[in-house]
OpenMM code with the backbone's topology and positions (N, CA, C; nanometers):
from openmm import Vec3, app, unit

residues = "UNK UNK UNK UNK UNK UNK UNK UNK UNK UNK UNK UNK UNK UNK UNK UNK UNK UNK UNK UNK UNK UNK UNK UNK UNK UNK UNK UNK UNK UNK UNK UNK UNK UNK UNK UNK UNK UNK UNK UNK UNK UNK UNK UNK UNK UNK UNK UNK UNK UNK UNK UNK UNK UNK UNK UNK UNK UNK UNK UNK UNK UNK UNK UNK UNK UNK UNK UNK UNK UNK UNK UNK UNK UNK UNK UNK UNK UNK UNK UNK UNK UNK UNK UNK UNK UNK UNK UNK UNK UNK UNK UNK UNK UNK UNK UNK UNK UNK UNK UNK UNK UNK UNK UNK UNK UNK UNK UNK UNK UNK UNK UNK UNK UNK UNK UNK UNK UNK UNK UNK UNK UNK UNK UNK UNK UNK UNK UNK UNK UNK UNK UNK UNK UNK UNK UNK UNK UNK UNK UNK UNK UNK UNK UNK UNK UNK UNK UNK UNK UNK UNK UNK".split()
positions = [
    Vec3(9.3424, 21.0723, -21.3827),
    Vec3(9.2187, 21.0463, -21.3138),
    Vec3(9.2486, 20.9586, -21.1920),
    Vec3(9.2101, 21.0059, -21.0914),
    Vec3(9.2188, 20.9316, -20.9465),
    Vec3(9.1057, 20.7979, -20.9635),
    Vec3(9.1789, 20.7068, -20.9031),
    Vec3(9.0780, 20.6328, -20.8785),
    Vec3(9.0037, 20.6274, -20.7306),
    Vec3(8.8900, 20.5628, -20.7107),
    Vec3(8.8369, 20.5469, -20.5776),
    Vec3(8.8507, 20.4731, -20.4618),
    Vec3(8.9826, 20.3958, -20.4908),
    Vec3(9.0439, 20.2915, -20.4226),
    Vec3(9.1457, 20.3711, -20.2541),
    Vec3(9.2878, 20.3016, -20.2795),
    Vec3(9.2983, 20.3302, -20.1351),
    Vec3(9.3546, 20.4859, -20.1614),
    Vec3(9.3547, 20.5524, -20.2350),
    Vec3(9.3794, 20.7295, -20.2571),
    Vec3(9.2966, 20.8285, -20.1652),
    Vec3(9.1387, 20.7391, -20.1886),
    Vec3(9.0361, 20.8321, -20.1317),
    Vec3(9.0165, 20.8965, -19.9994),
    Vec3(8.9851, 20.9578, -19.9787),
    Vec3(9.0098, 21.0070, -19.7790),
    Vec3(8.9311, 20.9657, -19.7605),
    Vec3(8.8497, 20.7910, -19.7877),
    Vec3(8.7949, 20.7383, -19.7058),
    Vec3(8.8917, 20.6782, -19.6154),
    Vec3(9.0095, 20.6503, -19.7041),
    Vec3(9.1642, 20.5924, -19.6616),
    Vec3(9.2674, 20.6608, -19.5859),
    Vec3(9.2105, 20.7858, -19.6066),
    Vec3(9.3178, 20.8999, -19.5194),
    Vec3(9.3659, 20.8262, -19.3737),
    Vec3(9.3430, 20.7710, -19.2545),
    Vec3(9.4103, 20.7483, -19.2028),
    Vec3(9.4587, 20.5886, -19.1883),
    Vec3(9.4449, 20.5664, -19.2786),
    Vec3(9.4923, 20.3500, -19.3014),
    Vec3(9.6107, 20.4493, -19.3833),
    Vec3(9.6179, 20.5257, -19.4875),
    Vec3(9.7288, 20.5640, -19.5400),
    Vec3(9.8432, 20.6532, -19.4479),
    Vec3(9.7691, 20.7110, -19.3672),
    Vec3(9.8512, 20.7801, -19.2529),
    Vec3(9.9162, 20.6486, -19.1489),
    Vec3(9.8563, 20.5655, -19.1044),
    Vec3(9.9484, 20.4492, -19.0395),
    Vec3(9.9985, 20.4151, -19.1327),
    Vec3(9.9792, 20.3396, -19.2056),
    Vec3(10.1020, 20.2615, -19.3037),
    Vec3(10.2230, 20.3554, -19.3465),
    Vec3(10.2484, 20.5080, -19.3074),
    Vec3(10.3268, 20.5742, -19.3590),
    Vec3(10.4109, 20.5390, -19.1918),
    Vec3(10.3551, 20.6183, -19.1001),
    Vec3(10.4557, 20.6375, -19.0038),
    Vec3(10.4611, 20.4779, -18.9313),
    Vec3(10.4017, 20.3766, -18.9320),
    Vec3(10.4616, 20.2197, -18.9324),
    Vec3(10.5587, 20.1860, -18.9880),
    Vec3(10.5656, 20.2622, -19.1248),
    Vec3(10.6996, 20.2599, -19.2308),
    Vec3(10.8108, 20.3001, -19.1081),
    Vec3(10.7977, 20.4105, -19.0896),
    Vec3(10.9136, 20.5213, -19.0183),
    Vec3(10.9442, 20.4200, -18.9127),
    Vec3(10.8212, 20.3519, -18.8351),
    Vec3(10.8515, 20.2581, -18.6434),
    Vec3(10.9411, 20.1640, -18.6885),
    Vec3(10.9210, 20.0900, -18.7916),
    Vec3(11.0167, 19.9788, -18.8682),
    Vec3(11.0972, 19.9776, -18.9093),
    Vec3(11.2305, 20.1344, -18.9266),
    Vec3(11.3006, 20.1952, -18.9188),
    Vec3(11.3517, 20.1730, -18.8181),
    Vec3(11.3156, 20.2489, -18.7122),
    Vec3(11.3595, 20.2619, -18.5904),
    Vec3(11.4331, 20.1654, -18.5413),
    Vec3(11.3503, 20.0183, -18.5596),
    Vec3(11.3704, 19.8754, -18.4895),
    Vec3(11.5675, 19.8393, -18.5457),
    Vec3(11.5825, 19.8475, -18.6912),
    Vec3(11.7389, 19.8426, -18.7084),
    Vec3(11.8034, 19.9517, -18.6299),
    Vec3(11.7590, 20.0670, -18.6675),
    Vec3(11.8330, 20.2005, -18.5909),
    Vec3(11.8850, 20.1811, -18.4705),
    Vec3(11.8042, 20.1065, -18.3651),
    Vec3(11.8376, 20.0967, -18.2322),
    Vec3(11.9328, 19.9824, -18.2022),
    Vec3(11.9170, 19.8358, -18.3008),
    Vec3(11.9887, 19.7563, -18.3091),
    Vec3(12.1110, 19.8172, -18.3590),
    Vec3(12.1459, 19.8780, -18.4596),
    Vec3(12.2997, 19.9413, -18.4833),
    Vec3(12.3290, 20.0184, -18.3820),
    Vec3(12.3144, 20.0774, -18.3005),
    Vec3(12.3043, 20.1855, -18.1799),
    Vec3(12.3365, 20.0669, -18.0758),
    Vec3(12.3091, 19.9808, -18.0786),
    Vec3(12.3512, 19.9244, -17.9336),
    Vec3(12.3887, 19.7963, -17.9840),
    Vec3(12.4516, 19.7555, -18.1191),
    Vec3(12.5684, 19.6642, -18.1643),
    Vec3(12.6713, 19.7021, -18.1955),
    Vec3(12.7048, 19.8407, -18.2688),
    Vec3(12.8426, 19.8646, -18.3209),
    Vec3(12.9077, 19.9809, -18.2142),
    Vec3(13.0163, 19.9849, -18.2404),
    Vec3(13.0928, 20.0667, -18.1399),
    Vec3(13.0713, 20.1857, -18.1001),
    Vec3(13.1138, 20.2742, -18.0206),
    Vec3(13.0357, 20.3570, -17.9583),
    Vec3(13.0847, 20.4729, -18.0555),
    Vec3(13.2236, 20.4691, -18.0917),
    Vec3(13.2966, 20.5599, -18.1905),
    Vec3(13.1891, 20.5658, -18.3133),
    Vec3(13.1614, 20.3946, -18.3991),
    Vec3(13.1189, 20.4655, -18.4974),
    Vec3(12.9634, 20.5223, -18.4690),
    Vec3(12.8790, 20.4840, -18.3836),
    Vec3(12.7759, 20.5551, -18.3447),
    Vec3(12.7502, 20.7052, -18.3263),
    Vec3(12.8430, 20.7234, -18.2034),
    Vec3(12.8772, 20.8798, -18.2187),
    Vec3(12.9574, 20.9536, -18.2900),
    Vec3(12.9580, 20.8765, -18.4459),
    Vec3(12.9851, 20.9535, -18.5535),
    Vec3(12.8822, 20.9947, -18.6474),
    Vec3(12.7847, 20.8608, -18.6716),
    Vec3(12.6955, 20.8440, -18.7325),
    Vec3(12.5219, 20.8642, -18.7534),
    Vec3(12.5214, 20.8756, -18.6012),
    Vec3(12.3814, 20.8170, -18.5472),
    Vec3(12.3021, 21.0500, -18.5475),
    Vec3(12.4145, 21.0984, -18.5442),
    Vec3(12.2920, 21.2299, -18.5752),
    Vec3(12.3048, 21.2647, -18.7514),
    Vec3(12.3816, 21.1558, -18.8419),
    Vec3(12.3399, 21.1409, -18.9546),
    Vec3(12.1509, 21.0771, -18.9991),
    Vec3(12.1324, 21.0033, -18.9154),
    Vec3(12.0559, 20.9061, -18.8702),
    Vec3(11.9171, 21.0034, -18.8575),
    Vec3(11.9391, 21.0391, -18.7419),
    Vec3(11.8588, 21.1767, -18.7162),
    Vec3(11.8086, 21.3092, -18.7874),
    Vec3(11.9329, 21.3098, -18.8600),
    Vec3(11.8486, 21.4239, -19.0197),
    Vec3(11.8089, 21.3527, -19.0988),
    Vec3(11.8344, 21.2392, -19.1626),
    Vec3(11.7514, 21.1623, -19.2130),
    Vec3(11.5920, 21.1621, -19.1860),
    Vec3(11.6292, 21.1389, -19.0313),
    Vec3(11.4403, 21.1066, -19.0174),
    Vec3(11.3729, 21.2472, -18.9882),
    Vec3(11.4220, 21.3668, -18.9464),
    Vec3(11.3859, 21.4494, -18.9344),
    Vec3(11.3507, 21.5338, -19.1208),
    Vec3(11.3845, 21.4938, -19.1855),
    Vec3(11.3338, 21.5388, -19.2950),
    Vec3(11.2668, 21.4729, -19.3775),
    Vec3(11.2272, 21.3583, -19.3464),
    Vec3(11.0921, 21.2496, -19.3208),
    Vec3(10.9665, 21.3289, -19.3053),
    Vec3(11.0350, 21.3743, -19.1767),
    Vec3(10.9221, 21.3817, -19.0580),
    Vec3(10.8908, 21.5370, -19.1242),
    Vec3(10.9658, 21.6121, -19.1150),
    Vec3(10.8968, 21.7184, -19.1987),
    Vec3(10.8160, 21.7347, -19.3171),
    Vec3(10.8424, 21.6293, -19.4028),
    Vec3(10.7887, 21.5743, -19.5235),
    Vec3(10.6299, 21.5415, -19.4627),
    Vec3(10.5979, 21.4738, -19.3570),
    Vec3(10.5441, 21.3852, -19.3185),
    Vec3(10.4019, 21.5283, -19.3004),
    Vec3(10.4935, 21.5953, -19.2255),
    Vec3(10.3846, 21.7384, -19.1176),
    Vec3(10.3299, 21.8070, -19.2780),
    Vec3(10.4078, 21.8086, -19.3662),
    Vec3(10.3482, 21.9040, -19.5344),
    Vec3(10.2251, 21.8055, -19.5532),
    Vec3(10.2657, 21.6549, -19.5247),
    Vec3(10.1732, 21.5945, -19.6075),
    Vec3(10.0228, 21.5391, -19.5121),
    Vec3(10.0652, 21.5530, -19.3771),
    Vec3(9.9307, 21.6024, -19.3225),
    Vec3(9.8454, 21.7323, -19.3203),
    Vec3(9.9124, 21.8363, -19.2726),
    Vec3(9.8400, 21.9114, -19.2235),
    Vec3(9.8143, 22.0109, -19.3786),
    Vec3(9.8208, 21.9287, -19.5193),
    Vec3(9.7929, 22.0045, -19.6486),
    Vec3(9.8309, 22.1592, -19.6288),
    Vec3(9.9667, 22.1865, -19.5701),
    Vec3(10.0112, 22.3360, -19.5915),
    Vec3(10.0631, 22.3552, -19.7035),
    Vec3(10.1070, 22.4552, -19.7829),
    Vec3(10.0420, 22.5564, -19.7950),
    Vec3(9.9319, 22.5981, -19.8291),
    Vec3(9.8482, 22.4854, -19.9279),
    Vec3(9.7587, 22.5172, -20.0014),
    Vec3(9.6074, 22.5113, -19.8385),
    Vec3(9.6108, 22.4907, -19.7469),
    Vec3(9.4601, 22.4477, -19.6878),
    Vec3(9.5407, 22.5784, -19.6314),
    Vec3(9.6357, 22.6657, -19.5881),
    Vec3(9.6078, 22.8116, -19.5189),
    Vec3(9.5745, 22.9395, -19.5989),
    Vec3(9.6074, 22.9008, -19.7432),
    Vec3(9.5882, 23.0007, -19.8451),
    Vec3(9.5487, 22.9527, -19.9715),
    Vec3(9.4386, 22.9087, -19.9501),
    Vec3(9.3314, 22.8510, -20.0717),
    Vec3(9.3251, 22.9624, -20.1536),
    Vec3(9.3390, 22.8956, -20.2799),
    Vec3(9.3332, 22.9868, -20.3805),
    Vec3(9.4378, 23.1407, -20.3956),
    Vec3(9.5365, 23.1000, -20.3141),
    Vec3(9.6828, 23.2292, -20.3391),
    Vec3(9.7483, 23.2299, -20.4409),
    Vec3(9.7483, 23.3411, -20.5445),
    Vec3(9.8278, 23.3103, -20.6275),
    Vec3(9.9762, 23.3154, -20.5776),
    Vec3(10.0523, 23.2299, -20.6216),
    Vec3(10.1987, 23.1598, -20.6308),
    Vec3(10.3097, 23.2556, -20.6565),
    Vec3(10.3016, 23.3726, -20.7700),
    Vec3(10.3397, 23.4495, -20.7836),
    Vec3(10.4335, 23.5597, -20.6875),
    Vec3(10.3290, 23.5757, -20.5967),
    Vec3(10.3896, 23.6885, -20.5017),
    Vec3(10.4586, 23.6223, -20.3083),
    Vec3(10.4020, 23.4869, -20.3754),
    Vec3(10.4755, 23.3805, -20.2659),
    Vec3(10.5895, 23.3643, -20.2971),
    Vec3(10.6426, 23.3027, -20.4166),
    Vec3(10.7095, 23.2885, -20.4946),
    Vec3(10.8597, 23.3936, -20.5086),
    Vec3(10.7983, 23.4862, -20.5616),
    Vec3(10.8508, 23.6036, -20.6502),
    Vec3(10.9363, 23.6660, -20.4359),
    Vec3(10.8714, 23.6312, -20.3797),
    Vec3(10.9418, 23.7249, -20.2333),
    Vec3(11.0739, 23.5733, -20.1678),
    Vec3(11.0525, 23.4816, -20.2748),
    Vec3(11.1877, 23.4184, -20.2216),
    Vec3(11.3026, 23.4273, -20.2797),
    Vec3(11.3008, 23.5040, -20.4029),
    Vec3(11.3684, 23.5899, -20.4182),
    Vec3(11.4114, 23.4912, -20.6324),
    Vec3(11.5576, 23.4707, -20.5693),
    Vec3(11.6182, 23.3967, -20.6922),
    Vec3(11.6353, 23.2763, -20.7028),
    Vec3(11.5916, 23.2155, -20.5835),
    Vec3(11.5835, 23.0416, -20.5703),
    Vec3(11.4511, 22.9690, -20.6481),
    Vec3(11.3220, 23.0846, -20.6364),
    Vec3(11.1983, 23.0538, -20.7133),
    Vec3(11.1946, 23.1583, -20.8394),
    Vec3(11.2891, 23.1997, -20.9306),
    Vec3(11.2601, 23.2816, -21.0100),
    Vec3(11.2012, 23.2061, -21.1325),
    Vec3(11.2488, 23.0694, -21.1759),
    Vec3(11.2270, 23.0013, -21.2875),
    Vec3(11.0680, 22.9354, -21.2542),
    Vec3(11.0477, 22.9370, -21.1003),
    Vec3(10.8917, 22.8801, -21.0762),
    Vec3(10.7743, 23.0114, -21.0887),
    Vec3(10.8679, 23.1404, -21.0786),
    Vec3(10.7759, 23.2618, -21.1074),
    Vec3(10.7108, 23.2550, -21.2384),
    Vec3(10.8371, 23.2644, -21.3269),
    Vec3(10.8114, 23.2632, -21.4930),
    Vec3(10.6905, 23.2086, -21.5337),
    Vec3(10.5985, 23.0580, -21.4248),
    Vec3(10.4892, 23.0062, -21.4871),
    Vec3(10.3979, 23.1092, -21.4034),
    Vec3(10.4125, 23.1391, -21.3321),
    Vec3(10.3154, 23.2539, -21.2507),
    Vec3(10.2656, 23.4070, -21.3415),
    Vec3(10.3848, 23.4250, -21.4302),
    Vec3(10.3248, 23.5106, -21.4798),
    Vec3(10.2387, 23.4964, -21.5861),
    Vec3(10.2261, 23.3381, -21.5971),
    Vec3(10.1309, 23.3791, -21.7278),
    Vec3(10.0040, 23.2944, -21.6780),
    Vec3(9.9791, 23.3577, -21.5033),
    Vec3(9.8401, 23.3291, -21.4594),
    Vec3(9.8439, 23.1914, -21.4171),
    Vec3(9.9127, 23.0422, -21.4206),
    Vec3(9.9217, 22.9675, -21.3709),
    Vec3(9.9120, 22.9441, -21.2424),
    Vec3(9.9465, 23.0404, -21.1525),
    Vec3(9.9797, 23.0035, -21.0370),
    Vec3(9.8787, 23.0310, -20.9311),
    Vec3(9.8958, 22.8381, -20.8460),
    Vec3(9.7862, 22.8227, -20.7361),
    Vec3(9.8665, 22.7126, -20.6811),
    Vec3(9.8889, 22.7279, -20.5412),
    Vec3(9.9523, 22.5953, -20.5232),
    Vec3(9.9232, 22.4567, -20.5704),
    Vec3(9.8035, 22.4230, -20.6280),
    Vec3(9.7916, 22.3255, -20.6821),
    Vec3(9.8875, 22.2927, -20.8242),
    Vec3(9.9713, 22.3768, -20.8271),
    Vec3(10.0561, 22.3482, -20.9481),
    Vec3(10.1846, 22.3333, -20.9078),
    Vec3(10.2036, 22.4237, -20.8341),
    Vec3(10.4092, 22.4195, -20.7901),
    Vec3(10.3725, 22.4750, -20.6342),
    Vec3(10.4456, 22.3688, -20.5712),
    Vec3(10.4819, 22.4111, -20.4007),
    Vec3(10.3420, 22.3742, -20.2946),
    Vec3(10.2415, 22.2273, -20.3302),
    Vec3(10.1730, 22.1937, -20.2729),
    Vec3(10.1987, 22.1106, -20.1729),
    Vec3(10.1247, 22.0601, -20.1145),
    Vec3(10.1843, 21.9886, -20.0248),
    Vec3(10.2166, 21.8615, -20.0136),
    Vec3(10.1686, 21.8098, -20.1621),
    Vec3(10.2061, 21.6759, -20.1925),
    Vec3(10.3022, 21.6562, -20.2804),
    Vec3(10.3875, 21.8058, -20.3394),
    Vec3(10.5060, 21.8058, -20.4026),
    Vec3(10.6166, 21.8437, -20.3045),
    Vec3(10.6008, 21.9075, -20.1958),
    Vec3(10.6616, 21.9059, -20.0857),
    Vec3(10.7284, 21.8420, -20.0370),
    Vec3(10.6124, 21.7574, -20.0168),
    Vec3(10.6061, 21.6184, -19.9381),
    Vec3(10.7695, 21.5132, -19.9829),
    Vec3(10.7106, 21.5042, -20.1253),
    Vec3(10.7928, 21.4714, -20.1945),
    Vec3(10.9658, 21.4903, -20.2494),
    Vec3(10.9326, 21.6418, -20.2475),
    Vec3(11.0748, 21.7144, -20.2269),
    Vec3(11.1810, 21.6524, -20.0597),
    Vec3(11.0987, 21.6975, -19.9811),
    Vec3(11.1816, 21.5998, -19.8487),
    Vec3(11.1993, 21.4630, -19.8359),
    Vec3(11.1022, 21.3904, -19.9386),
    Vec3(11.1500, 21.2752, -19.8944),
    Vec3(11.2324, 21.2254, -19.9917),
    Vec3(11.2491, 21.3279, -20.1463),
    Vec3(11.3657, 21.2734, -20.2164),
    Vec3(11.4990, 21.3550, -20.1598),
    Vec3(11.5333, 21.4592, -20.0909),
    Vec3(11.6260, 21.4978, -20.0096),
    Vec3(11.6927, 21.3949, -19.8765),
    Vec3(11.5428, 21.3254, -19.8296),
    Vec3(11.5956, 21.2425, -19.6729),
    Vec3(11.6589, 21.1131, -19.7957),
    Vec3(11.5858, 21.0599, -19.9090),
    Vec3(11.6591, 20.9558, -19.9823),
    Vec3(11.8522, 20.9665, -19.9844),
    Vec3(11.8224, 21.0811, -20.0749),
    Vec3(11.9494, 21.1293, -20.0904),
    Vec3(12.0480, 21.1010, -19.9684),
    Vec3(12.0023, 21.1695, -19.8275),
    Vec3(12.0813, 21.2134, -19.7207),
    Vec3(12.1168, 21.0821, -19.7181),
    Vec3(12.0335, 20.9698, -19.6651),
    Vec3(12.0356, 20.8456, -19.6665),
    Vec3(12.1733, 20.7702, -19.7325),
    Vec3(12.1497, 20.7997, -19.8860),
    Vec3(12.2627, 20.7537, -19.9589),
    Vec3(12.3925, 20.7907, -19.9622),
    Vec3(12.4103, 20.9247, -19.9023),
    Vec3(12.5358, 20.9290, -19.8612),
    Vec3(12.6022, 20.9076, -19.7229),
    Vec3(12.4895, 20.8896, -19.6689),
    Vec3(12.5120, 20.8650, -19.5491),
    Vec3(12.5876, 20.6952, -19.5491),
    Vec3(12.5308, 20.6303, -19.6238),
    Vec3(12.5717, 20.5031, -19.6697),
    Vec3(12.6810, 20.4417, -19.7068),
    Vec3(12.7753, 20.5776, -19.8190),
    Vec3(12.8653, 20.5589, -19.8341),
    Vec3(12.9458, 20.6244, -19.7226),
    Vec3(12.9305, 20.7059, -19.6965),
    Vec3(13.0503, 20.7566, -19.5374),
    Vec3(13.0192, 20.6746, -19.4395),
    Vec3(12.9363, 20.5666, -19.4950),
    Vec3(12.9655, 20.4619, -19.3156),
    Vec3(13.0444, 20.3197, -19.4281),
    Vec3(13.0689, 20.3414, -19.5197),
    Vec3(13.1304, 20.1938, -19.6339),
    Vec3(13.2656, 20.2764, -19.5702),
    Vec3(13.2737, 20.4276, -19.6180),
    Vec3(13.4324, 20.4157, -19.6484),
    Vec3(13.4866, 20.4300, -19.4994),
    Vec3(13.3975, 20.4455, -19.4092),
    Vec3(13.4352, 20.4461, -19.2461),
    Vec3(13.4701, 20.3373, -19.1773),
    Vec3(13.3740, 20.2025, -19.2509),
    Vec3(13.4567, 20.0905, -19.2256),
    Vec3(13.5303, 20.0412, -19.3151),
    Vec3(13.5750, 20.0725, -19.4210),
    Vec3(13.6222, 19.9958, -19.5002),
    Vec3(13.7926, 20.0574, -19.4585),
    Vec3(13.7824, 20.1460, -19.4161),
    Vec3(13.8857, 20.2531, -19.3779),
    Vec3(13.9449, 20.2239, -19.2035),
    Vec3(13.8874, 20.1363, -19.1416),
    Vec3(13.8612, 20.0941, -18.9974),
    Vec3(13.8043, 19.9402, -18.9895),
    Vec3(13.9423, 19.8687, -19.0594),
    Vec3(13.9020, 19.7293, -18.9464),
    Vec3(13.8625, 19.7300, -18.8376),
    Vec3(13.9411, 19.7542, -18.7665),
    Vec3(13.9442, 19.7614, -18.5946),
    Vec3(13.8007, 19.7545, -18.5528),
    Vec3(13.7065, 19.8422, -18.6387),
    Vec3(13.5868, 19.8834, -18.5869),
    Vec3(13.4788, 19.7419, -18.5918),
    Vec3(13.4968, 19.6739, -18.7227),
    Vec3(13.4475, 19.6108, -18.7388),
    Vec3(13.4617, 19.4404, -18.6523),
    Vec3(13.5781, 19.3981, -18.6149),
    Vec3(13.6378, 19.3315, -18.5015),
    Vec3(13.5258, 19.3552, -18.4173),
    Vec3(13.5832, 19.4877, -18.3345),
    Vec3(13.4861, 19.5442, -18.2240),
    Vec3(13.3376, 19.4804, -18.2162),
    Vec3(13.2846, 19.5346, -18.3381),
    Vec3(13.1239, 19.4807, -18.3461),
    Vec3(13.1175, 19.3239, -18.3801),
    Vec3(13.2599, 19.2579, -18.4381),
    Vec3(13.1612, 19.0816, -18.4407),
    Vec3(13.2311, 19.0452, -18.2104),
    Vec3(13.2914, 19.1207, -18.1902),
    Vec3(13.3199, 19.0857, -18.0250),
    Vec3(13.2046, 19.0892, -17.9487),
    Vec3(13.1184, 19.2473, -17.9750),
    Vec3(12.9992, 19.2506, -17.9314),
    Vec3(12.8891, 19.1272, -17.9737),
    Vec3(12.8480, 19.1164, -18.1027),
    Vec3(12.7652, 19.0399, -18.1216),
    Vec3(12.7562, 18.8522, -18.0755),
    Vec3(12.9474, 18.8450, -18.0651),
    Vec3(12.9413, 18.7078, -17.9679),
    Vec3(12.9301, 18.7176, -17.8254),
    Vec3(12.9569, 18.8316, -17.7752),
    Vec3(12.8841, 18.8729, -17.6767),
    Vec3(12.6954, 18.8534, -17.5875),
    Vec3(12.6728, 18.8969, -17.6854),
    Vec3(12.5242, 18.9267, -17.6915),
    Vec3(12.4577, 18.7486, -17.7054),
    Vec3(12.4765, 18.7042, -17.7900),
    Vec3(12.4962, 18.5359, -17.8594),
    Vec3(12.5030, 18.4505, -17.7498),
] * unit.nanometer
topology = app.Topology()
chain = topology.addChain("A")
for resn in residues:
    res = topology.addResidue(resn, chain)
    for name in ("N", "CA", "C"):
        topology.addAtom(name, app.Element.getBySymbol(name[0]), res)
């Protein structure tokens, strides 16, 4: 049961800023690593950076614009489903026994969700290939405390 609190689309867009404010507050380190650490590990790293937020941001467009379910209200799932071939065959199986409406599998708030536990993921490995990049590259790290007494 939903409650009537900040869920309600009286909240729809206080919940829509507080999401992409999330994302601007991002940005603010992003640009600081981008113009503190070396240019090498940047232009190794930084279009890691970029799929990250781009599958955010796709996450972001499911969970506004309520696709699939607000272009095909009431579609059964089945023949959406069933034409992606063998990647949705185990999500068919509930389709055939009449289940299927996007409100069950492939809405836009499970979507939503799907990209942003994928951008998590990307994130986390992205994390470790920048540990073992410096951990693997003094030199690099030198570099960036030169810059930052620089800057200082």
């Amino acid at each position: 049961m939903r409650s009537s609190g900040f869920e309600s689309q009286q909240y729809h867009v206080r919940r829509l800023f507080l999401y992409i404010s999330l994302v601007i507050f991002g940005f603010v380190p992003t640009i600081h690593w981008a113009t503190v650490s070396p240019s090498s590990e940047v232009s190794l790293f930084l279009w890691q950076i970029l799929v990250f937020y781009i599958l955010l941001g796709t996450g972001v467009v499911f969970y506004v614009t309520k696709f699939p379910e607000s272009k095909f209200p009431g579609f059964s799932s089945f023949s959406f489903s069933f034409s992606f071939s063998f990647f949705f065959f185990f999500f068919s199986l509930f389709f055939f026994f009449n289940l299927g409406h996007f409100d069950y599998i492939l809405s836009s708030h499970q979507l939503w969700h799907m990209f942003v536990l994928v951008g998590i993921y990307w994130w986390y490995t992205f994390a470790i290939d920048i540990f073992i990049f410096r951990k693997s590259n003094p030199d690099c790290l030198e570099e960036s405390d030169d810059m930052i007494d620089f800057i200082s």
